[in-house]
TORTORKE-159848 format. One record per residue: x, y, z of N, C-alpha, C, O in turn. Coordinates in steps of 0.1 Angstrom, whole numbers, plus 5000, padded with zeros to 4 digits. Last residue first. Layout:
REM TORTORKE-159848
<pt <X; Y; Z>; <X; Y; Z>; <X; Y; Z>; <X; Y; Z>>
...
This chain:
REM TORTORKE-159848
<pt <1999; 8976; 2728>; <1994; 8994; 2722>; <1980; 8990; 2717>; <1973; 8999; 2712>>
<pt <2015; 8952; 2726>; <2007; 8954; 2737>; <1998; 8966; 2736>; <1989; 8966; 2744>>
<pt <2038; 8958; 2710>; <2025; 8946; 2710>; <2012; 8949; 2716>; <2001; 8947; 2711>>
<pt <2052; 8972; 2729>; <2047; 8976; 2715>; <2033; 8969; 2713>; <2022; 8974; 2714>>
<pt <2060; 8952; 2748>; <2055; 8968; 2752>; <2046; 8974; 2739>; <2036; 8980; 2740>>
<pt <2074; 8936; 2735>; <2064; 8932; 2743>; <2056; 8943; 2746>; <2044; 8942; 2746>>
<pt <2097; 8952; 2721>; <2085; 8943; 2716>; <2075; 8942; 2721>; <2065; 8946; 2715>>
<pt <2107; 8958; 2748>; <2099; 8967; 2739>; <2096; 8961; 2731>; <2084; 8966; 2730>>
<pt <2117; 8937; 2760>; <2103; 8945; 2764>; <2101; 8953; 2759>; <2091; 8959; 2763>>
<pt <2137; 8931; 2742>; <2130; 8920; 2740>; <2113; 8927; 2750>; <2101; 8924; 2748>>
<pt <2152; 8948; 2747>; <2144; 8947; 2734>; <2137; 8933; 2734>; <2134; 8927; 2724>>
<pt <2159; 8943; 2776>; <2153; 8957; 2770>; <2148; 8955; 2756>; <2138; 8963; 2753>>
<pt <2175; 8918; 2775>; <2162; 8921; 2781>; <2148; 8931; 2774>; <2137; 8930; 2770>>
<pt <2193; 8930; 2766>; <2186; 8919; 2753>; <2174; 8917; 2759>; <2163; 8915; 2752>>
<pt <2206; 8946; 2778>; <2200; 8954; 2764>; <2188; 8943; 2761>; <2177; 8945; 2755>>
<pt <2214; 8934; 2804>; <2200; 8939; 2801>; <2197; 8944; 2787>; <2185; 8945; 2785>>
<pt <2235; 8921; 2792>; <2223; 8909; 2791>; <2210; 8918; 2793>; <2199; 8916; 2789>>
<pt <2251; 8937; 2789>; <2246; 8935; 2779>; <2232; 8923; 2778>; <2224; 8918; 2770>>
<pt <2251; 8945; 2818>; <2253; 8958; 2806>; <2242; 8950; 2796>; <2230; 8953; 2795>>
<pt <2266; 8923; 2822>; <2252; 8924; 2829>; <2249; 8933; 2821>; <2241; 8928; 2813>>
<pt <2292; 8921; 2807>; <2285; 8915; 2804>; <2269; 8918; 2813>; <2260; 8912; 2807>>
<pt <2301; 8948; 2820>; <2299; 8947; 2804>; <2290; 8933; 2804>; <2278; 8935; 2801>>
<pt <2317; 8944; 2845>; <2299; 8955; 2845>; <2293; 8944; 2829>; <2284; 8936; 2828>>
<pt <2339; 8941; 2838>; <2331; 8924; 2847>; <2318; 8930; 2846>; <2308; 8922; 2847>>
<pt <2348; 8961; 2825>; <2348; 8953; 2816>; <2344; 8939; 2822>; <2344; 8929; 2816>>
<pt <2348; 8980; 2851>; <2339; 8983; 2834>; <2338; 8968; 2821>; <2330; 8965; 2812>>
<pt <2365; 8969; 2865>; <2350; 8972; 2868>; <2345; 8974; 2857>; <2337; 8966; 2854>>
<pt <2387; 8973; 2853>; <2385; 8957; 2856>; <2370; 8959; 2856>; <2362; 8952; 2849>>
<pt <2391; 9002; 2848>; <2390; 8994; 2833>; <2386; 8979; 2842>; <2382; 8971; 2833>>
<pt <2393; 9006; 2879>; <2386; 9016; 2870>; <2380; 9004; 2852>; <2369; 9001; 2847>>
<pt <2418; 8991; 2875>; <2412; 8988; 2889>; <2394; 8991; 2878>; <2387; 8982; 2872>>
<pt <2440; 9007; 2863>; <2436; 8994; 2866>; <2422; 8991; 2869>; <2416; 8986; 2859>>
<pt <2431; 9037; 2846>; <2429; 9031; 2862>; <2427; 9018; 2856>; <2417; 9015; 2849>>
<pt <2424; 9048; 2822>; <2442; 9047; 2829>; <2441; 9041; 2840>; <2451; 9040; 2846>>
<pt <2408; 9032; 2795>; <2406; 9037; 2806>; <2422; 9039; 2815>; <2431; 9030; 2814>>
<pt <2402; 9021; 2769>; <2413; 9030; 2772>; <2415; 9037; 2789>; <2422; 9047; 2793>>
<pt <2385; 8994; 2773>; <2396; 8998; 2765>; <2405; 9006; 2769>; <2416; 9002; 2774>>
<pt <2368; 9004; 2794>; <2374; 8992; 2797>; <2388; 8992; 2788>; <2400; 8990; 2793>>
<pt <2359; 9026; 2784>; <2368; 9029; 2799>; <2374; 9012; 2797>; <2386; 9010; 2799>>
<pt <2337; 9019; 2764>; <2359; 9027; 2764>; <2364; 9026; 2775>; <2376; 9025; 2775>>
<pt <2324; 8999; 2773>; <2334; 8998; 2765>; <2348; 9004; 2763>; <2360; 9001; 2761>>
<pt <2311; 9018; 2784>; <2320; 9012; 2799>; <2327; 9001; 2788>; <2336; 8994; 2793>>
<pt <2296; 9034; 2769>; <2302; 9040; 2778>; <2314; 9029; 2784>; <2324; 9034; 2788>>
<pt <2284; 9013; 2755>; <2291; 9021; 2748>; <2305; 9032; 2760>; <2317; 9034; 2758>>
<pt <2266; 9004; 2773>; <2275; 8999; 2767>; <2287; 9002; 2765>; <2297; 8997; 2769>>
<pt <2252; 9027; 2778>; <2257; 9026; 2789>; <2268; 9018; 2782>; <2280; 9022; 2783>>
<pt <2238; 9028; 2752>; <2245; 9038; 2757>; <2257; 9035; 2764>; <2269; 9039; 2761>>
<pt <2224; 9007; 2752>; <2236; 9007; 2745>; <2245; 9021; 2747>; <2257; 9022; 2743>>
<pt <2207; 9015; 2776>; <2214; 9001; 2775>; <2226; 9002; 2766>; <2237; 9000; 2771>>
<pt <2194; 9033; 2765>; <2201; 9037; 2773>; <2211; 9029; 2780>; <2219; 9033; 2788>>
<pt <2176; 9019; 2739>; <2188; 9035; 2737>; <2195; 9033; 2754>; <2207; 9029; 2752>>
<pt <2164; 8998; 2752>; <2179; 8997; 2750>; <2183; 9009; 2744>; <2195; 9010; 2743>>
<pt <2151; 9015; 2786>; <2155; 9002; 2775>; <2165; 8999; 2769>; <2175; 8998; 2776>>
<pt <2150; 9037; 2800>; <2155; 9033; 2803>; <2157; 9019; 2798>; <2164; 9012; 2804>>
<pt <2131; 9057; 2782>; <2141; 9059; 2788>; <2150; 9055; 2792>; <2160; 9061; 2791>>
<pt <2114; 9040; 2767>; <2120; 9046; 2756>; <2133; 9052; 2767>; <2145; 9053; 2762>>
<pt <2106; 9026; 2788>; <2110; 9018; 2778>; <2118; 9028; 2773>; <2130; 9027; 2775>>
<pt <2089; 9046; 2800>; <2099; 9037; 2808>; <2108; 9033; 2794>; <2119; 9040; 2792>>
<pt <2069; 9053; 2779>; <2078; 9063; 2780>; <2089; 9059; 2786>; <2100; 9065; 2783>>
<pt <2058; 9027; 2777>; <2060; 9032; 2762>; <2070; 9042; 2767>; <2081; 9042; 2760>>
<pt <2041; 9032; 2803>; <2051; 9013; 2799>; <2061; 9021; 2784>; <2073; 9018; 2785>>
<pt <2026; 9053; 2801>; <2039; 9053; 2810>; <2046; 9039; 2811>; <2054; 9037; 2819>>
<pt <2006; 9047; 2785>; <2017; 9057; 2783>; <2030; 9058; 2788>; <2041; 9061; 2783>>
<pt <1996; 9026; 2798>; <2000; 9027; 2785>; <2011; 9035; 2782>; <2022; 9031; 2777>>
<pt <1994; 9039; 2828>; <1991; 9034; 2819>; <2002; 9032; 2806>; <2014; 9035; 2806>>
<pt <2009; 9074; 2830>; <1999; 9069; 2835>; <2001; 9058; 2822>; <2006; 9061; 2811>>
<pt <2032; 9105; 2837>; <2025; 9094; 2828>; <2014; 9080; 2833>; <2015; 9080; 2845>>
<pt <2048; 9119; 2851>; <2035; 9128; 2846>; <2025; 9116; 2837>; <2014; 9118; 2831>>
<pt <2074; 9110; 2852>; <2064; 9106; 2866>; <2048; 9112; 2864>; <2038; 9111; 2871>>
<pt <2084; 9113; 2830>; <2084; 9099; 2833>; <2068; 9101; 2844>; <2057; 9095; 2844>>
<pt <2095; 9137; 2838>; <2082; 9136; 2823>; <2079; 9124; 2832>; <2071; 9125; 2842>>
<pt <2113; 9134; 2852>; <2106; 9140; 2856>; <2091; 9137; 2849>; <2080; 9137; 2854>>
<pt <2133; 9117; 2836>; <2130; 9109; 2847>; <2115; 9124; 2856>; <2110; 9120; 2866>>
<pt <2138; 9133; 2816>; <2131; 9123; 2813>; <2128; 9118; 2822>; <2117; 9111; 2820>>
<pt <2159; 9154; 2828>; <2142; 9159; 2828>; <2136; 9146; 2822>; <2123; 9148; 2824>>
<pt <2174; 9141; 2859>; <2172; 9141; 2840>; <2157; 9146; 2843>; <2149; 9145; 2852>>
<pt <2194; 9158; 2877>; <2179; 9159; 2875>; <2180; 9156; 2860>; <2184; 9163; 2851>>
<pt <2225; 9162; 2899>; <2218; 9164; 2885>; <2207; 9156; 2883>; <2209; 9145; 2887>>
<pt <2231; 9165; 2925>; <2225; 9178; 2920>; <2220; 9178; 2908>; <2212; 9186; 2903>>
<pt <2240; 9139; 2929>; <2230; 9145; 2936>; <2220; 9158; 2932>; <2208; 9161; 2934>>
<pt <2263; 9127; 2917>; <2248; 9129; 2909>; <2238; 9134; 2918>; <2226; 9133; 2914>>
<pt <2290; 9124; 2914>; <2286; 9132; 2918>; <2271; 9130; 2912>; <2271; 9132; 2900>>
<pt <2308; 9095; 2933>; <2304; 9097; 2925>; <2291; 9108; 2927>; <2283; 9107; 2936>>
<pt <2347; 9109; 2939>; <2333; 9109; 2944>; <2323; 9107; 2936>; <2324; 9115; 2927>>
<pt <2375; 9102; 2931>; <2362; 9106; 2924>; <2353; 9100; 2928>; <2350; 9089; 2925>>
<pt <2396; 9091; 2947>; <2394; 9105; 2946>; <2381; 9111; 2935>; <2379; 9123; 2933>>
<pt <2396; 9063; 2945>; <2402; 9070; 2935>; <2401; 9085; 2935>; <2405; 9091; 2926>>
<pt <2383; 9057; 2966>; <2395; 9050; 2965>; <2400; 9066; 2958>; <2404; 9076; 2963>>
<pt <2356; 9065; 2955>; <2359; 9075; 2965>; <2375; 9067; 2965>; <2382; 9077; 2964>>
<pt <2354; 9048; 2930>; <2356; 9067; 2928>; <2357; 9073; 2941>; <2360; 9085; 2941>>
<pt <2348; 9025; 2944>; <2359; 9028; 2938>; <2365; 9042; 2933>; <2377; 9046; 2932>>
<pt <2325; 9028; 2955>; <2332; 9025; 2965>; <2347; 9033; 2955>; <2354; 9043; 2959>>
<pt <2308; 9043; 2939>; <2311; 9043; 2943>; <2325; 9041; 2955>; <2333; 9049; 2961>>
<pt <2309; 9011; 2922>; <2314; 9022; 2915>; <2316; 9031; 2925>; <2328; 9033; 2926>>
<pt <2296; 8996; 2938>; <2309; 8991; 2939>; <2313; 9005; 2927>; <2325; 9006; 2928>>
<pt <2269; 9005; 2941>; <2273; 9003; 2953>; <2289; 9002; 2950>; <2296; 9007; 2959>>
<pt <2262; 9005; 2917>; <2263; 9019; 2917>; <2270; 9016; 2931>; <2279; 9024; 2933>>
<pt <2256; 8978; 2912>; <2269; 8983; 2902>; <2270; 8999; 2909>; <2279; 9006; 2905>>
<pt <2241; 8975; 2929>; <2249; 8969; 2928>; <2259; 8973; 2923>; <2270; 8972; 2927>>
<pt <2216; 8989; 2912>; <2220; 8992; 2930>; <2235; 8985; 2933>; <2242; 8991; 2941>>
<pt <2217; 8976; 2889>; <2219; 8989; 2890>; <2222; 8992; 2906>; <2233; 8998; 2910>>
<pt <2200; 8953; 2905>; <2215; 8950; 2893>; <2221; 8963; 2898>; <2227; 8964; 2908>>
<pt <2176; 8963; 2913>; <2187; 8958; 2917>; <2199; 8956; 2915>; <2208; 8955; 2924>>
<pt <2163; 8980; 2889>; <2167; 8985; 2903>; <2180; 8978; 2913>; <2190; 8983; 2917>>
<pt <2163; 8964; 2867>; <2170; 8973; 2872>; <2173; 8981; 2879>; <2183; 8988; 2879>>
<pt <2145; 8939; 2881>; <2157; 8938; 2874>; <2167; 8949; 2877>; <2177; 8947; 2884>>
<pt <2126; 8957; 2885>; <2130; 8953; 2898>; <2145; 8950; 2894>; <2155; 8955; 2899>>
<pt <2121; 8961; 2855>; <2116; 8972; 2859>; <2129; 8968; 2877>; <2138; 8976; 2880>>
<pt <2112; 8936; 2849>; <2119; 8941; 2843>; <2129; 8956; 2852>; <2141; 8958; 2854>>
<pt <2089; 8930; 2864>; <2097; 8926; 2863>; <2113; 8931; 2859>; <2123; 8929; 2866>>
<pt <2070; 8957; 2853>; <2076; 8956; 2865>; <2087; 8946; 2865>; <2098; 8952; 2867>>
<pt <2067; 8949; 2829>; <2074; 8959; 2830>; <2081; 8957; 2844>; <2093; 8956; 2847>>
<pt <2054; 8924; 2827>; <2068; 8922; 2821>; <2073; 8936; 2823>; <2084; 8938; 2818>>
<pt <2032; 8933; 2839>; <2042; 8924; 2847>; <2054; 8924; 2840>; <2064; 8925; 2846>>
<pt <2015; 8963; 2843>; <2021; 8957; 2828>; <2030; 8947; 2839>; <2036; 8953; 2847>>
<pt <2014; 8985; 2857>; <2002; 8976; 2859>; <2005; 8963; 2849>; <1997; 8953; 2849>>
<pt <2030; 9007; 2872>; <2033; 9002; 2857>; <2023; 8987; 2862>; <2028; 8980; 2870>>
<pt <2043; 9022; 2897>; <2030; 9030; 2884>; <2027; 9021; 2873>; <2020; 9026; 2864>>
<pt <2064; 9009; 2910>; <2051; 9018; 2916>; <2038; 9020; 2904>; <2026; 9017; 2906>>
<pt <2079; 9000; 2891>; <2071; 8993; 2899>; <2063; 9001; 2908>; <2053; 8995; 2911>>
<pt <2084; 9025; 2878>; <2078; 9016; 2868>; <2071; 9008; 2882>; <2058; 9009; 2883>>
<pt <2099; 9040; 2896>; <2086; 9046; 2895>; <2076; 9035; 2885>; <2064; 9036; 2883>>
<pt <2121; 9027; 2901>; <2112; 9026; 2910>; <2100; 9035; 2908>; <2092; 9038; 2917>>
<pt <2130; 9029; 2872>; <2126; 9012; 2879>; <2117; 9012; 2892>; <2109; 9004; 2896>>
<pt <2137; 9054; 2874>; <2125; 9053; 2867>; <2126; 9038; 2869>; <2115; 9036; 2866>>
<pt <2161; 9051; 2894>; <2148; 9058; 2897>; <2140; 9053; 2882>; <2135; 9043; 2886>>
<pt <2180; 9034; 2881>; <2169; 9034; 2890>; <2159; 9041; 2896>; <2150; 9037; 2902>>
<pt <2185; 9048; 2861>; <2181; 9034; 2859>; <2172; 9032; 2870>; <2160; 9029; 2870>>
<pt <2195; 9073; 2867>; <2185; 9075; 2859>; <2176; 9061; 2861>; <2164; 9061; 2862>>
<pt <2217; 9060; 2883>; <2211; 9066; 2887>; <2197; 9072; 2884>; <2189; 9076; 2893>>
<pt <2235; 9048; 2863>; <2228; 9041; 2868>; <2218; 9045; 2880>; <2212; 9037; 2887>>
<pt <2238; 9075; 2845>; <2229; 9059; 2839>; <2228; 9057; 2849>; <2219; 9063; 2852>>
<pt <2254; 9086; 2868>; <2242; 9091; 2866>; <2238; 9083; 2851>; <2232; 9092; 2846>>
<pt <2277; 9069; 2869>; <2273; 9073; 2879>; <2258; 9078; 2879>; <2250; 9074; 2887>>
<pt <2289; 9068; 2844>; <2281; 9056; 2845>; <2277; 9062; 2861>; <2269; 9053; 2864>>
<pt <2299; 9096; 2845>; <2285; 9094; 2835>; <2282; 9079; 2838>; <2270; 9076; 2836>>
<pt <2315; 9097; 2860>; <2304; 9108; 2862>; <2294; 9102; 2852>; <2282; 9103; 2853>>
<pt <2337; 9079; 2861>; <2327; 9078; 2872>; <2315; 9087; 2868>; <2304; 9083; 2873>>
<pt <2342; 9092; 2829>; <2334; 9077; 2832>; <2327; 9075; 2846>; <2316; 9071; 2847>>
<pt <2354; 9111; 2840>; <2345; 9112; 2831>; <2332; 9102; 2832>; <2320; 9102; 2835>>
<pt <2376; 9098; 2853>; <2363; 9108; 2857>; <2355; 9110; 2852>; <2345; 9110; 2858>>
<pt <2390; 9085; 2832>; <2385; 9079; 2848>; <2374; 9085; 2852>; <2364; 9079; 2855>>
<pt <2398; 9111; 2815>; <2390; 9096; 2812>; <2380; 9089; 2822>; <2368; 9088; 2822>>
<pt <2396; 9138; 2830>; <2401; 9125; 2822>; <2391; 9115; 2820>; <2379; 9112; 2823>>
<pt <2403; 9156; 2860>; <2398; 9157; 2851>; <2403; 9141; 2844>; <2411; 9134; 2849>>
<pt <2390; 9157; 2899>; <2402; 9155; 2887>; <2396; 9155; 2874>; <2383; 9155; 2874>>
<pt <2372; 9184; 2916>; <2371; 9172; 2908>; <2386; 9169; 2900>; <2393; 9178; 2895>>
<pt <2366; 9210; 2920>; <2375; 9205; 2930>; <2383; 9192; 2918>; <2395; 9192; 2913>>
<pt <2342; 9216; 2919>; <2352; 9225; 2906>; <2364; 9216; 2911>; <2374; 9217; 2903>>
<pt <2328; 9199; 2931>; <2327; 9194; 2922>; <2341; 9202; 2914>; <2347; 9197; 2905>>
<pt <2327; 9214; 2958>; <2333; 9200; 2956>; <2339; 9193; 2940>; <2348; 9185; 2937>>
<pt <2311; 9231; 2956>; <2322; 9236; 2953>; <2333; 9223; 2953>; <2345; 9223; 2949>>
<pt <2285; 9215; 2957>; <2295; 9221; 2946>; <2308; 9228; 2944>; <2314; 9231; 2933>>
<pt <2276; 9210; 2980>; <2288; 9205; 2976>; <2290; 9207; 2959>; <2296; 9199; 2952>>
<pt <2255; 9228; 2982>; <2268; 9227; 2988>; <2276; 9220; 2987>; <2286; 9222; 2994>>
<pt <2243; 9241; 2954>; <2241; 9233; 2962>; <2256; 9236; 2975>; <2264; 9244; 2974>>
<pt <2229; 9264; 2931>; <2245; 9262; 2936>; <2238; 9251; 2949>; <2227; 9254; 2953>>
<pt <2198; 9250; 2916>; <2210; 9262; 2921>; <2219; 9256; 2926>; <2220; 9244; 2927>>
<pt <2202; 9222; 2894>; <2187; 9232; 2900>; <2201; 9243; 2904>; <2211; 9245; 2897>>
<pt <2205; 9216; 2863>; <2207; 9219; 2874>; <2205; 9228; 2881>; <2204; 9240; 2878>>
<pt <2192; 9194; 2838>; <2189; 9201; 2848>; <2198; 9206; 2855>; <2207; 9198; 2853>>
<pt <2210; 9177; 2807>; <2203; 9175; 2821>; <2200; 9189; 2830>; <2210; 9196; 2829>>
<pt <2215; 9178; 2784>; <2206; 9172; 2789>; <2200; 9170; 2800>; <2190; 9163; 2803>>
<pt <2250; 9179; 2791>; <2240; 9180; 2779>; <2229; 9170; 2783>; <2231; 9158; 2786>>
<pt <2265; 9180; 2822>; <2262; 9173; 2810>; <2252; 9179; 2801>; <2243; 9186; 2807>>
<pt <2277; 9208; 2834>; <2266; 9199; 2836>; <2270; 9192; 2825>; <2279; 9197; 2817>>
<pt <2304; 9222; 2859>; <2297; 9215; 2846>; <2287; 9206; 2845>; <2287; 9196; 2852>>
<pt <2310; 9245; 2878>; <2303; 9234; 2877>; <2298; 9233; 2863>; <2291; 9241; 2857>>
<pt <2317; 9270; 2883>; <2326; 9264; 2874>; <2320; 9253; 2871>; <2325; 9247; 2861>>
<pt <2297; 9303; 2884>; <2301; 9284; 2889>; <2306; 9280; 2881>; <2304; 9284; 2869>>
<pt <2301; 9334; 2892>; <2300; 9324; 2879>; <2305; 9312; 2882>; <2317; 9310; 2883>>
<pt <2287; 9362; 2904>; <2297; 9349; 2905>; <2294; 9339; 2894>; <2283; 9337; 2889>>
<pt <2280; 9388; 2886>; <2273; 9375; 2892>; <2285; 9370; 2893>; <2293; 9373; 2885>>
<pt <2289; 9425; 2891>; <2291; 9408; 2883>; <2285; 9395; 2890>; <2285; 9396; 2903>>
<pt <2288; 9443; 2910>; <2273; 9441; 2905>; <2279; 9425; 2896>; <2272; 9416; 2896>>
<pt <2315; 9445; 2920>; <2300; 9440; 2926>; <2294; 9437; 2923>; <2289; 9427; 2929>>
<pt <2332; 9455; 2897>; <2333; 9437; 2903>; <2324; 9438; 2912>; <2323; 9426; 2914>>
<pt <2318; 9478; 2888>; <2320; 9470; 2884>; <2320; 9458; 2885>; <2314; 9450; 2878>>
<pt <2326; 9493; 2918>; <2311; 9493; 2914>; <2312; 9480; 2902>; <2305; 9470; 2905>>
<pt <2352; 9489; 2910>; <2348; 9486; 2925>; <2335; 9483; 2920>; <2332; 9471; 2918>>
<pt <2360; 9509; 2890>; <2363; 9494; 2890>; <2356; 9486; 2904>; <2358; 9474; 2905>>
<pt <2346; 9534; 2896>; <2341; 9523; 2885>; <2341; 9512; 2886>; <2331; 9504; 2886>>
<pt <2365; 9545; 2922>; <2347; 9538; 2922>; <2342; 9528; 2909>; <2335; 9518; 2911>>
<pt <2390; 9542; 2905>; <2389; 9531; 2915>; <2369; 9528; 2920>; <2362; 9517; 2921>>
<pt <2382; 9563; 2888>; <2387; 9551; 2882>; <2382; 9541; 2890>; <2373; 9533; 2886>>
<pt <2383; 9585; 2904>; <2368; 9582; 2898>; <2368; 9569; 2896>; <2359; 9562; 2900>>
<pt <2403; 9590; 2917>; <2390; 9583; 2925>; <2380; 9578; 2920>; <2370; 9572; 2924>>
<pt <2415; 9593; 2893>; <2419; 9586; 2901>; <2409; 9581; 2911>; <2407; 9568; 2912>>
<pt <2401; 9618; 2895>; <2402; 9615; 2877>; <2408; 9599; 2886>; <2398; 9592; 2884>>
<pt <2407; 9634; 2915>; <2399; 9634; 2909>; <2392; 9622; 2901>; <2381; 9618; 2901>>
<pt <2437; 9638; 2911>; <2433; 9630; 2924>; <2423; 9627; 2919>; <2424; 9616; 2916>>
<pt <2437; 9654; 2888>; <2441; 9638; 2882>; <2438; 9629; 2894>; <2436; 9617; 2893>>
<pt <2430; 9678; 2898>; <2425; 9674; 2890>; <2428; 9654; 2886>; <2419; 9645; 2883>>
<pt <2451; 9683; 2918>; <2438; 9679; 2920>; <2427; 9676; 2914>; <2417; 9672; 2920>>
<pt <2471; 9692; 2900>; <2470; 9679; 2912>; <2454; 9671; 2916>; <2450; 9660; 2916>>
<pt <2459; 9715; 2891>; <2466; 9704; 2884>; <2464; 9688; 2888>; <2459; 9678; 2884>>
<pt <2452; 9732; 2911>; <2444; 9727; 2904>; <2447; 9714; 2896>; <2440; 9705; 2894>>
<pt <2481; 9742; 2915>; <2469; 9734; 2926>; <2458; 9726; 2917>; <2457; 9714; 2918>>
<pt <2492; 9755; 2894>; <2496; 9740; 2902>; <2487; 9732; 2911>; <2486; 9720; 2913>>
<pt <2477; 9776; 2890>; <2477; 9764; 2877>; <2479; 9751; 2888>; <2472; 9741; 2890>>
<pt <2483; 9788; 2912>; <2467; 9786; 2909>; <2471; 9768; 2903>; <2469; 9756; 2907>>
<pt <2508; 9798; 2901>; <2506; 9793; 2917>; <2492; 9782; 2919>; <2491; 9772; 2926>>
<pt <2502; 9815; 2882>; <2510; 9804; 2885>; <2512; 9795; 2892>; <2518; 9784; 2890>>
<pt <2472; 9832; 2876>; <2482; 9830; 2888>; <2488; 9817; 2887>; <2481; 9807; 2891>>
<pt <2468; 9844; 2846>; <2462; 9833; 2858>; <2478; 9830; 2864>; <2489; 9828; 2859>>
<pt <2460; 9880; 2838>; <2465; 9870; 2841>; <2462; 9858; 2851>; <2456; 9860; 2862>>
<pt <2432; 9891; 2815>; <2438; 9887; 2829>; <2450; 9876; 2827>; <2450; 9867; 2819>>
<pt <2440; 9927; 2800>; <2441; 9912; 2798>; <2443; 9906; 2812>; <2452; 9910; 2820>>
């Protein structure tokens, strides 16, 4: 019968769990490599974002609430507003479009000019650089007819009462003085474009 050397058992012992120990630490190592980094950046529903940019990391940075909320979403309406205003006066052969159309280029330039000012006060940058509506992309694939009927449906009154809707609550509940004065002197231009806006989509319809 063989005997195993006592002596044996202990070496091997040790050096089995050293073993069993290096294996652990390669797993966990090989494991957190291969993981993708994961951006904290939030998009809205509905919209694009192309890859990590550089000032994204700006964005995980951001305050959270009401205030913010509202710079971010009347930030990008009036960023949707103008760009498809400047593609209606480039592409739109229709005068009550274009009119219409310069309307919200300018207004919108105005209101995005004093919103910024106020979100950089307030520590909220307004962020829309990285976000892409895909309606304002469709938009630029259209021609004619098509593209008075597609302006409208993007930038008319769905996005008119939207915006409404939007800069009603901030004005109501909003925690920034300053933040609720802007939203509630915005409201009435807000609403004189809705009346505009259905009053060119009649005109737009008519016109098919």
């Amino acid at each position: 019968m063989t005997q195993t050397n006592p002596m044996k058992q202990r070496t091997r012992r040790p050096l089995a769990i050293a073993l069993m120990g290096a294996a652990g630490v390669v797993t966990f190592a090989l494991s957190h490599a291969q993981a993708p980094p994961a951006s904290s950046a939030q998009v809205a529903p509905g919209v694009i974002r192309p890859g990590p940019t550089a000032d994204e990391a700006g964005m995980t940075q951001r305050p959270s609430g009401i205030d913010a909320e509202f710079v971010d979403k009347a930030g990008m309406i009036g960023k949707v507003e103008r760009q498809a205003g400047q593609l209606a006066l480039d592409r739109s052969s229709n005068a009550d479009v274009k009119a219409f159309a310069r309307r919200m280029v300018d207004d919108h330039a105005r209101i995005a000019d004093e919103l910024r000012h106020l979100g950089a006060q307030k520590g909220v940058p307004v962020q829309t650089r990285m976000l892409v509506d895909p309606e304002v992309t469709a938009l630029r694939a259209k021609e004619g007819r098509a593209f008075d009927t597609a302006y409208v449906t993007l930038a008319g009154p769905r996005a008119h009462e939207a915006a409404i809707r939007l800069y009603e609550t901030e004005a109501k509940d909003g925690r920034d003085p300053q933040l609720r004065a802007f939203a509630a002197r915005t409201l009435p231009v807000l609403n004189a474009h809705l009346s505009a806006a259905r009053q060119l989509a009649k005109t737009v319809a008519a016109a098919q």
